[in-house]
C-alpha positions in Angstrom: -142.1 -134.4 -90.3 -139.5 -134.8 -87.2 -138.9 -132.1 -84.4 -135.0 -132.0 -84.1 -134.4 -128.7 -82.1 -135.3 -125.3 -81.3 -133.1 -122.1 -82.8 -133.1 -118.2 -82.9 -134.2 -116.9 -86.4 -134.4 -113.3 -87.0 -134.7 -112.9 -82.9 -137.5 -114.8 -82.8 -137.6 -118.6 -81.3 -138.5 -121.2 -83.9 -139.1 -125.0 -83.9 -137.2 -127.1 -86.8 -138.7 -130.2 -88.6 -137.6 -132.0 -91.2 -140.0 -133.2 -93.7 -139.3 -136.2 -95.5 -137.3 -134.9 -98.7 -135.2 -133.9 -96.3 -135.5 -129.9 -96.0 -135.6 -128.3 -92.8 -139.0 -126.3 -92.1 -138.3 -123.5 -89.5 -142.1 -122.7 -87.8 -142.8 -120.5 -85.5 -144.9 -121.3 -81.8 -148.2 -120.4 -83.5 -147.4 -122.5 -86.7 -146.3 -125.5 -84.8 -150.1 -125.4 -82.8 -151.7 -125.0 -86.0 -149.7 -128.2 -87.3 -150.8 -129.9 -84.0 -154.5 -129.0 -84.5 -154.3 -129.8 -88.2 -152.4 -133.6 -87.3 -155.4 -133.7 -84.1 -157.9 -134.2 -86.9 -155.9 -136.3 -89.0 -155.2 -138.9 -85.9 -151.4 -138.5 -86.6 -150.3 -139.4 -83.1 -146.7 -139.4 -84.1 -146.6 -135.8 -85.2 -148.8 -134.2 -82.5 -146.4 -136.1 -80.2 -143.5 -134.0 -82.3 -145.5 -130.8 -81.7 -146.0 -132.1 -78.1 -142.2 -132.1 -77.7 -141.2 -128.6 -79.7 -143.9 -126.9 -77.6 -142.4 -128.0 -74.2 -138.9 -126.4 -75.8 -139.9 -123.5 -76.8 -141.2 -122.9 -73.6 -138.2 -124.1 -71.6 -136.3 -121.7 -73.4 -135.0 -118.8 -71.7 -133.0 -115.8 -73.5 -129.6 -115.7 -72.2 -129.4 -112.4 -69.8 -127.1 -109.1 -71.0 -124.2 -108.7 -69.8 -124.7 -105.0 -70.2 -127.6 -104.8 -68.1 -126.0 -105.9 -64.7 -127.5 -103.0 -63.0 
């Protein structure tokens, strides 16, 4: 799997990978450390580097403020 970017679902932040068939996996923060545990004891350095990097952007992310609530 490949991290390509980070996206709103349902008002909720999710990471999205793309396996190798091709479909696009949308997991949420908990599901993406459960992959990185899960790839930790499998010594797949590539995809805990993935996790590594979706992680960081999720974090990063901050919701854009409403315009509505000015006061």
């Amino acid at each position: 799997m490949k991290f390509l970017y980070i996206d709103v679902k349902k008002r909720k932040i999710v990471a999205v990978f793309q396996n190798a068939k091709g479909d696009n996996l949308f997991l949420s923060k908990d599901e993406v450390i459960e992959q990185k545990i899960k790839h930790q004891k499998l010594s797949s350095w590539q995809m805990i580097q993935h996790c590594d990097d979706a992680l960081e952007a999720m974090n990063d992310y901050k919701p854009p403020k409403r315009w509505w609530k000015f006061w």
